[in-house]
N, C-alpha and C positions, 0 to 999 in steps of 0.2 A: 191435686188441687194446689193450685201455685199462680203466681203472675210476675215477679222481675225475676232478673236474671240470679240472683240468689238459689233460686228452685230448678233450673234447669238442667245443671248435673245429678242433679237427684232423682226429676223422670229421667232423662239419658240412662242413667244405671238401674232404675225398676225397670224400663221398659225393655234393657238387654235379657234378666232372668225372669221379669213376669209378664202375664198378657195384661196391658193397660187397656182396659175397656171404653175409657173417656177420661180429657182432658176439662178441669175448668179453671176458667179464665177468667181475669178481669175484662169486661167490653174494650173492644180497640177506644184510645183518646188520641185525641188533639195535642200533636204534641212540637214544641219548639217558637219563633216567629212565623212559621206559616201557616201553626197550627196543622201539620199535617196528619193525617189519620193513619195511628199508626197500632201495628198488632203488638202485646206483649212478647218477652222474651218467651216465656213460657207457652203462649200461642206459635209461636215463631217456630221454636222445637218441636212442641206436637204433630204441626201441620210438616215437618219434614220427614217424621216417623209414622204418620200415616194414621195417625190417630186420630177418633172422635174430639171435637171439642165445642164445649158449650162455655156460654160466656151470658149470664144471665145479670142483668144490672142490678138486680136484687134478687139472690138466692132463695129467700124464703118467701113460698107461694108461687115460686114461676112455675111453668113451663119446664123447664129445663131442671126445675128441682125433683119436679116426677119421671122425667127423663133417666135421669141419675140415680132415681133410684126404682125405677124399672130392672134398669141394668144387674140389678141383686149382688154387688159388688162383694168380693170376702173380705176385703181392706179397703180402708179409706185414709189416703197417707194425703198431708198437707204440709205446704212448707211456703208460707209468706204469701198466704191466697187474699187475704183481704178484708175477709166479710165472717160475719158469725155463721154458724153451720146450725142449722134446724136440732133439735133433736129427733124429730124424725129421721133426719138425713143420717145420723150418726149411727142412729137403731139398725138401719136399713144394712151394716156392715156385717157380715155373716160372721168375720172372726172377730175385727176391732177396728177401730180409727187411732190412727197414729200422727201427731203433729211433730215435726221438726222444727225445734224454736232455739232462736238464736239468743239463748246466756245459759246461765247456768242456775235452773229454779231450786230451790224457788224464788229465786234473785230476778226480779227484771220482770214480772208477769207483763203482758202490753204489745201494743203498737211499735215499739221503739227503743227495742232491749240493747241493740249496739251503740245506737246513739248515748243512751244513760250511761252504760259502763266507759266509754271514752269521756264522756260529760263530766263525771263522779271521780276521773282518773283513778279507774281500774286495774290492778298488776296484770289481771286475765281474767280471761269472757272463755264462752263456748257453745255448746249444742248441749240439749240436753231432749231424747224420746219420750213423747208424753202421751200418753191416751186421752184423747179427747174428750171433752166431759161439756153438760152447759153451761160451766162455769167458765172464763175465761184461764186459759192456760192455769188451771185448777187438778187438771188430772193426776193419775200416778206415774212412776217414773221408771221408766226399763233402761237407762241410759245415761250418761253423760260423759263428753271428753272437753278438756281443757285447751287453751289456749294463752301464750304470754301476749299480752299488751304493752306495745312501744309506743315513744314520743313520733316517732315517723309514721304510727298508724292515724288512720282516717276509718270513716264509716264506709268507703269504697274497701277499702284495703281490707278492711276484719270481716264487711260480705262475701269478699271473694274467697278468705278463708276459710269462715267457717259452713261457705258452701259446699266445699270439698271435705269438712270436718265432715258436717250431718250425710252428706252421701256415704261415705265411708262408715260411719257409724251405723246407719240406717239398713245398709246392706250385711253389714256383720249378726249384727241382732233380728233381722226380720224373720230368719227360723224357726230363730226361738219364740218369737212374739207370735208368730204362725202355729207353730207345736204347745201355746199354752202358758206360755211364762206368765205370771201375773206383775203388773207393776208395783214398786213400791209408793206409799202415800209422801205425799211431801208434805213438810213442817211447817204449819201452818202460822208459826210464830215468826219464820223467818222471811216470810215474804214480804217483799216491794215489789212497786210498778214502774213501769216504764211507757205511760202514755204517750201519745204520738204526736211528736212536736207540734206547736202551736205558729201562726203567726208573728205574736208576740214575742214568743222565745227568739225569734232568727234577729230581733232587735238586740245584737250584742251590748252588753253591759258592760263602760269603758270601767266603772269602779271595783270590777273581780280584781282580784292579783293577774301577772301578767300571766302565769300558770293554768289559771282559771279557764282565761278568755281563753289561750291557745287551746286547752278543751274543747269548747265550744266551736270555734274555729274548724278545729280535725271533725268533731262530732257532726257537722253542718256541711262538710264538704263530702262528694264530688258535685251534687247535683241541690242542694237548698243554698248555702252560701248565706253565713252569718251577714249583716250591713250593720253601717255605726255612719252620725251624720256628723261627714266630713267636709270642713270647709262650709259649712252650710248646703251639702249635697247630699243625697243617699248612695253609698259605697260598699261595696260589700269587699270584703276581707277574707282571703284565700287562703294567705299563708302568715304567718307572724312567727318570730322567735323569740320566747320569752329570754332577757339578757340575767346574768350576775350583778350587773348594777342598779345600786339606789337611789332615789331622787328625793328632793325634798318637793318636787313641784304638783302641782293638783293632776288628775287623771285628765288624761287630753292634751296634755303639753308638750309641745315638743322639745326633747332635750338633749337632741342631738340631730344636725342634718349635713349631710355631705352630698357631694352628687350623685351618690349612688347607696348611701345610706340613710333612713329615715326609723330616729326615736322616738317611743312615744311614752309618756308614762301612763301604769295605770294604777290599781288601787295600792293600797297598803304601801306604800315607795317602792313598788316594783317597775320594771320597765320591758318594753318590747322593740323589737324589730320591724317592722311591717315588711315584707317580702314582696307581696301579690296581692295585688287589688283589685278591683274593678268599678270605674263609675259608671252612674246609671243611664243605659243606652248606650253604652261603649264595651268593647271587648276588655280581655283581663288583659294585663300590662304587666310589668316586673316592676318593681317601685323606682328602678333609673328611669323609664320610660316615662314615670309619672313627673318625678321632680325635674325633669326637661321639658314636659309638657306643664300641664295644667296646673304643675305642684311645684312650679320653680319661683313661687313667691313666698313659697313659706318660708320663717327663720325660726332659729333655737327662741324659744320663750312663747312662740303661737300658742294660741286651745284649736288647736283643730279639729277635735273631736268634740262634740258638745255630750255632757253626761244626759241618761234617758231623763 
């Protein structure tokens, strides 16, 4: 049970040693300016390995939930599916339900465990095997492996990691998890969440330190892209480097511009880079592109970002 590309080395590698009896999916969406209809990653692989796949827009009570669980399944392994899982559905697992969740619990329970540990400026993230329970990523724990966290990662870069983490893990332990091992309980005292970015959130806050933002920036990127209203536009922000230098000027100011460089300050007398932009209804640009275009009237002393 899976849907982005997060989860699709993970079937690849069950469905090499075991018989995958069905795939579930999130339903095909609309996706781009054409809105075109399109299948998940996770549908994508299924249907090339030749397997069942059900894609029910609400798992519990479909169709498709008695389907699944017709099927008398020994495991039920998930990895970034989407949706809550019945308990019945869970019961239905002759050995056990196994989630693949991307941190390290019981750090990050949620929707949105890579984004918060880059958000939070995390030293390292990871995978950790969980038995699935009603409770949100509540279960015990057969597993976990680590990973270091860099200023050059993004929420692209740390799924692509630790998608190859949880397969790798997944396949070394499944054995055992098969033969009987019992999980251990996690520490109820040390859990946080990581619920799943909001709208609001992607409305970057010029007043964090430059540190902050670039957080947010990385955590938001390949496919959400933070915006801050710039010039009196909505702009979303790609890339930033938070700099060594201090300002005394309010967040938003610019305090530095050349033709191919563009400073900004933000909270605390920090300051930043701007790298890569992109205004609204136009492609992303490199910020010379911008200050030759649209952004060749700005000067050192502007507010061109307005605070939320």
């Amino acid at each position: 049970m899976g849907t982005p590309q997060f989860a699709v080395p993970i079937l690849e590698a069950v469905a090499k040693d075991y018989d995958v009896l069905a795939v579930v999916t999130q339903p095909d969406r609309p996706v781009g300016r054409k809105q075109k209809l399109t299948q998940s990653p996770v549908k994508q692989a299924a249907v090339k390995l030749g397997v069942k796949v059900l894609q029910p827009k609400k798992l519990g009570g479909s169709p498709e939930l008695a389907e699944a669980i017709a099927l008398a399944p020994d495991l039920i392994i998930t990895a970034a599916y989407g949706q809550f899982l019945p308990t019945k559905f869970l019961n239905a697992a002759k050995i056990t339900a196994v989630n693949v969740h991307g941190s390290l619990l019981p750090k990050y329970r949620g929707g949105a465990p890579i984004q918060y540990s880059i958000i939070n400026g995390d030293k390292e993230t990871g995978v950790t095997l969980i038995q699935m329970v009603k409770k949100m990523d509540a279960g015990g724990m057969w597993a976990q492996t680590a990973i270091p966290l860099t200023r050059a990662d993004d929420t692209g870069t740390v799924f692509d990691k630790l998608s190859l983490v949880g397969r790798d893990l997944l396949m070394k332990k499944l054995p055992a998890i098969i033969a009987g091992e019992q999980p251990i309980p996690q520490d109820e005292a040390q859990v946080t969440f990581s619920p799943t970015i909001s709208k609001d959130q992607e409305h970057l806050d010029i007043t964090l330190t430059a540190d902050q933002l670039d957080n947010w920036v990385r955590a938001l990127r390949p496919e959400i892209g933070g915006w801050v209203t710039l010039m009196g536009e909505r702009v979303k922000l790609w890339a930033i480097t938070p700099l060594a230098s201090t300002t005394d000027a309010q967040p938003g100011i610019v305090v530095e511009r050349s033709k191919k460089r563009l400073v900004v300050a933000a909270g605390a007398g920090t300051t930043f880079a701007i790298n890569q932009l992109q205004p609204a209804g136009k492609g992303k640009q490199p910020i010379a592109a911008f200050l030759n275009g649209a952004g060749r009237s700005i000067q050192e002393g502007d507010q061109i970002i307005a605070e939320n």
